[in-house]
N, C-alpha and C positions, 0 to 999 in steps of 0.2 A: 668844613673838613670833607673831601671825597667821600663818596661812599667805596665800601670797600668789596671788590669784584668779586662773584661768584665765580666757585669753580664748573658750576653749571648751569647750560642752557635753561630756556625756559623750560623749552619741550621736555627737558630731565625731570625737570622740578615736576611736572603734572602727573598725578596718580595713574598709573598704569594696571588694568586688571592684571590680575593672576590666572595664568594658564597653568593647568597640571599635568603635566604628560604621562598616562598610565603605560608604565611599559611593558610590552610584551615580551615574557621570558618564555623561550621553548624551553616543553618538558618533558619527559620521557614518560611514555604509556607502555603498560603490562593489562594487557587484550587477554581477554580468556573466551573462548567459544568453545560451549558445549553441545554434544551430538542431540539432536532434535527430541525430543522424547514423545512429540503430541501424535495422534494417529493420524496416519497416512502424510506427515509432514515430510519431505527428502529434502527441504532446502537449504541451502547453509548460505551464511551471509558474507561472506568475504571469500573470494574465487585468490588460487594460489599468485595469479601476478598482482592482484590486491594486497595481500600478505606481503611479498614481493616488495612492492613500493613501500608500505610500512617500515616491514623490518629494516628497507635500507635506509629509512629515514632514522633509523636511533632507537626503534621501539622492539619490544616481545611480544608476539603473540603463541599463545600456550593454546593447542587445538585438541580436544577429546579425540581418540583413534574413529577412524570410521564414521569421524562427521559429514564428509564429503561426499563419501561412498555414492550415495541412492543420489546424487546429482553428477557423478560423473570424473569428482574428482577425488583421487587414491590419495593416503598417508603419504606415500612418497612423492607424489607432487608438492605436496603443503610442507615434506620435510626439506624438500629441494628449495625452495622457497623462503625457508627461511625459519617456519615456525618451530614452535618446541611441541613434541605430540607424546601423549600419558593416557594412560587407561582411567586413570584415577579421577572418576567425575566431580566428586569434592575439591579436589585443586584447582579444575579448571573456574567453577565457581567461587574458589576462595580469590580471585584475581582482583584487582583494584579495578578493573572496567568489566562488565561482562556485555557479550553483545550475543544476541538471537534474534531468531524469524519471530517464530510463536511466543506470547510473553509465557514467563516461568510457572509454573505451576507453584503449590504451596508447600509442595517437600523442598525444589527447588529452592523457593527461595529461602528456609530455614540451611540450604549451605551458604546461600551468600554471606558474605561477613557484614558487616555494620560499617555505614561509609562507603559504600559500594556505589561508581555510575554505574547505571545498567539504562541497555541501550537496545529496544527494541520493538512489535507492535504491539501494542495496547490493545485494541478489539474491545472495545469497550462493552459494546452489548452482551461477552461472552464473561465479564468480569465478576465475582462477587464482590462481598464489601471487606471479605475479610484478606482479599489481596491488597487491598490499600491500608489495613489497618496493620498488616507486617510489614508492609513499605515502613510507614509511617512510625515502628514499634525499633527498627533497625537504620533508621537515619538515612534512606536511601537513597539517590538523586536519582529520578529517571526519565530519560527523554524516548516517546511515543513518535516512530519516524515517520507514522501515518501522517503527525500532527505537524511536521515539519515543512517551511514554507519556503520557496526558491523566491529569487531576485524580482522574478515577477509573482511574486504573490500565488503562483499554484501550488500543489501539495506534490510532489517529486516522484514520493512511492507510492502514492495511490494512484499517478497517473501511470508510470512505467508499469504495475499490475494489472489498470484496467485495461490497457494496452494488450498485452498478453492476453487474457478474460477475451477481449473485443473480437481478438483475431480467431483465437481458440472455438469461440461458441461456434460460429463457421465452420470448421473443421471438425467440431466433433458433431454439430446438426449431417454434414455431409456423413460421417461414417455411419450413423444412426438410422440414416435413410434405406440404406443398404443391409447394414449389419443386425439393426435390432430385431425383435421381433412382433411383429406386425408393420416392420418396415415398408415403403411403399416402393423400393425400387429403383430411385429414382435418382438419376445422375448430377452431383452439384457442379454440371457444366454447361456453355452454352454449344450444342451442337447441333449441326446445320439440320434445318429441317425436324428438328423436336421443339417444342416453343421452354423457353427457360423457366427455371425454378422461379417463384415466387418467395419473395421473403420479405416479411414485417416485422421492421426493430423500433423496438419503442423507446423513447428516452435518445436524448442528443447529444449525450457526453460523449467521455473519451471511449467510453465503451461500445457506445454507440457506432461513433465514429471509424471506431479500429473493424468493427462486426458489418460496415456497410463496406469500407472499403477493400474485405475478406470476399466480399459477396460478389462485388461488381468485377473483382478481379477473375472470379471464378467466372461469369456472366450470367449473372439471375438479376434478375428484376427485384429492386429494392424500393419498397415505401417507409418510409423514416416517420415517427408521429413524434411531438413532444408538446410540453402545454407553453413553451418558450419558442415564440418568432425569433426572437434571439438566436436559440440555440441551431433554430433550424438553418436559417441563414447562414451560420459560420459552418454549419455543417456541409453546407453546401460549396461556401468557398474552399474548406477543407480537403475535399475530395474531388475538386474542381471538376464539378460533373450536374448540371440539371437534373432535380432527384425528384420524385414525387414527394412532398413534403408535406403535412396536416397536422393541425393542432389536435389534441387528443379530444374529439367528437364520437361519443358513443356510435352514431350512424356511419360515419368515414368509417371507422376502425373496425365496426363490425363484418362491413361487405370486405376489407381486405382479408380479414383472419379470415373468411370463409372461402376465398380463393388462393390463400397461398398454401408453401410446402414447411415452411417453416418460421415460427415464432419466436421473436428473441427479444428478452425482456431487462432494459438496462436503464430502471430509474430507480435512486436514490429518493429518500423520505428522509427529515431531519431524524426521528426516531423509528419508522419503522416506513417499510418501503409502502407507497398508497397503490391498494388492490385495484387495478385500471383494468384488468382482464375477467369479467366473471364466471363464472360456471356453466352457464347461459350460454354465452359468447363459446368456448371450449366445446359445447356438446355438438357449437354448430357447423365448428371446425371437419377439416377434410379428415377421411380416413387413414392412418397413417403419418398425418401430417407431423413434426416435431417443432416440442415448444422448448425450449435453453431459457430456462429463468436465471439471470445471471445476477440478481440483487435476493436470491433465496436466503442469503446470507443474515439479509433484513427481514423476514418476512417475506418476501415475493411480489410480484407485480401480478401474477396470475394468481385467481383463487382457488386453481385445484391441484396450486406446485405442493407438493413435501418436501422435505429436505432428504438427501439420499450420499452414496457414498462414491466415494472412485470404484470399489470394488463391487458396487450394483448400483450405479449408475441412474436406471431408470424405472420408470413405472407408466403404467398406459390405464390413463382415465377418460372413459367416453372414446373407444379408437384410437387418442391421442399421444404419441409418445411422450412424458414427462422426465425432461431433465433436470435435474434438484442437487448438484454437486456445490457446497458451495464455498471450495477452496482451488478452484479452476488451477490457478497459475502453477498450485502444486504437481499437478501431472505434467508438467513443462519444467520438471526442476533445475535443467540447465542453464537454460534457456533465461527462467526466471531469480536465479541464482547469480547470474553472470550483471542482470540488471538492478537487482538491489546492490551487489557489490559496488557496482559503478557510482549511486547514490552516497554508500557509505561510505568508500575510502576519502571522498575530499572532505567531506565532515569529519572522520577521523582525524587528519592529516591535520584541517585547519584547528582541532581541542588542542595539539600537541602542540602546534605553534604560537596558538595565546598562552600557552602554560597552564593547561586544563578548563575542565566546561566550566568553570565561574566565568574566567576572564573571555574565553569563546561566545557565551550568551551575552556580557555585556558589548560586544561588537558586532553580532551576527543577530538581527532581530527574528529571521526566519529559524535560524536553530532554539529560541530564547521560547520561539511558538511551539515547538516540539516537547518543552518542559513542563512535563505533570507535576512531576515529585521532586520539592528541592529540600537535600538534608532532612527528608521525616516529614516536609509542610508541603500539602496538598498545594497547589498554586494553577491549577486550569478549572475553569468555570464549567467548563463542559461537564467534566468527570465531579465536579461538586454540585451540578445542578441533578444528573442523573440519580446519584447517590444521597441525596437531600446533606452534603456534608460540608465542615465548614471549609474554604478556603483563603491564602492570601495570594496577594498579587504579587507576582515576581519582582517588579521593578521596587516593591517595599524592602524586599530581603538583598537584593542587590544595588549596588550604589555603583 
């Protein structure tokens, strides 16, 4: 008897995986940004054409009165725009997202509701423990935008800040020169027949980077130090320019600090920035001369920085002028407002499109690196190794 024919091929017959397709539903966001509270803070995170593209996307943003103000931009910008604007600081924190410069304080965050993203920087060294035990008390999600990584693996806001920081330290060593007191006079320009400033930046990042090419633009003589042949190298292609370059050798470093006009100090430490400048070195420094510690934030690079304020700025130890600010970008609030905005809106834009930050982390590994706090659980090593606390690993809690 025949065999009797299949309705299907072989290739039918063979077990086939299963593919699951998770799909992306866009969702509607209600943004809340509340007015800065920290001191000397003027920044605000989302610039009115930011707002703009948002709300025309489908979303609300609810903005405190007078968030804008001290960076330049009015209520009636951000009303023209689109946003909803209240007096009422409670509301703008009762929002199902909130976003800020400076992370919240602890009255803060007893407005946020429970279930709350909240989206902002972390500053971890300025953190207690009992910030993360209210996180953790009110189920909070929170993503740290320092911590947050772009396509090539850089960190986004810390480079767009140090950036700012780079250029700035330049420009306020030039007004200092003139303006402070025991200033030495001296003009941060190259003009014919005067011989140029001298300037030593230490450290080969982007701050580095941004402070040499403020310098050269101006025309001072720049020597760059770092303990990275690496860094120095790229530093050099960066500014496409032959630069005196040296590794941080107590001898190199000492003859420059003693000839130049201005010191500026741009290295990072994992936990605390390492003291390369000593007191020694400082006293043998010129009269007059200004140092810009611009990682005073950490600790310092120099050992006679203090930390000091926008509204008194400096101190002079050993003849030296000391600059110890250490929220630079802040005095650039436009400027630096306009740049985190830039940052935030397409990470806003891209949460609304996966249909909120679960489904945006499980696509976006560099937003996924931003996440401290998911729903109450601690989930970055950093902030649990600092706080000896326990943490889990994101990719457990999310599937």
């Amino acid at each position: 008897m025949p065999k009797p024919k299949s309705p299907f091929t072989l290739a039918q017959l063979l077990p086939q995986e299963e593919t699951l397709e998770i799909a992306r539903q866009k969702g509607e966001l209600h943004i809340g940004i509340p007015k800065e509270a920290y001191f000397q803070e003027k920044r605000i995170c989302l610039t009115p054409d930011a707002v703009n593209a948002i709300v025309s996307n489908g979303h609300r943003v609810l903005i405190e009165k007078g968030a804008g103000n001290e960076a330049g931009f009015s209520d009636k910008d951000y009303s023209e725009a689109g946003a909803e604007l209240t007096e009422d600081t409670k509301k703008v924190f009762g929002c199902p997202m909130v976003l800020k410069v400076e992370p919240p304080t602890l009255e803060e965050l007893d407005m946020i509701k429970p279930k709350t993203v909240l989206i902002s920087a972390l500053q971890l060294k300025t953190r207690q423990k009992s910030y993360f035990d209210k996180l953790a008390k009110k189920k909070i999600t929170a993503l740290a935008f320092e911590f947050i990584k772009d396509e090539d693996h850089s960190y986004p806001a810390v480079k767009a800040l140090s950036e700012i920081a780079g250029t700035a330290s330049v420009l306020i060593a030039a007004e200092l020169m003139v303006n402070a007191k025991k200033g030495n006079g001296l003009l941060f320009g190259n003009i014919s027949g005067v011989p140029p400033i001298e300037v030593v930046v230490i450290g080969a990042g982007t701050v580095g980077e941004f402070a040499v090419r403020s310098a050269l633009g101006l025309g001072a003589n720049v020597k760059v130090f770092d303990s990275s042949i690496t860094k120095l190298r790229t530093i050099q292609t960066n500014v496409n320019r032959i630069l005196y370059t040296s590794t941080i050798q107590p001898k190199n470093l000492m003859k420059a600090l003693l000839r130049c006009d201005v010191a500026i100090g741009a290295v990072r430490g994992q936990n605390r920035a390492p003291i390369i400048v000593t007191e020694e070195m400082v006293r043998n420094m010129k009269k007059g001369a200004v140092i810009i510690d611009v990682c005073v934030d950490m600790g310092g690079c120099f050992e006679t920085t203090e930390m000091t304020s926008h509204d008194n700025p400096t101190i002079i130890k050993h003849d030296v002028i000391h600059y110890g600010v250490p929220n630079i970008p802040a005095r650039y609030p436009k400027t630096a407002s306009i740049s985190i905005s830039n940052i935030f809106t397409p990470y806003v834009l891209e949460i609304a499109e996966s249909g909120g930050l679960e489904n945006a982390i499980r696509f976006d590994n560099g937003l996924k690196n931003g996440l401290y706090f998911y729903r109450g659980i601690l989930t970055n090593k950093a902030v649990a190794d600092w706080f000896d606390m326990p943490y889990s690993d994101i990719n457990l809690l999310i599937f």
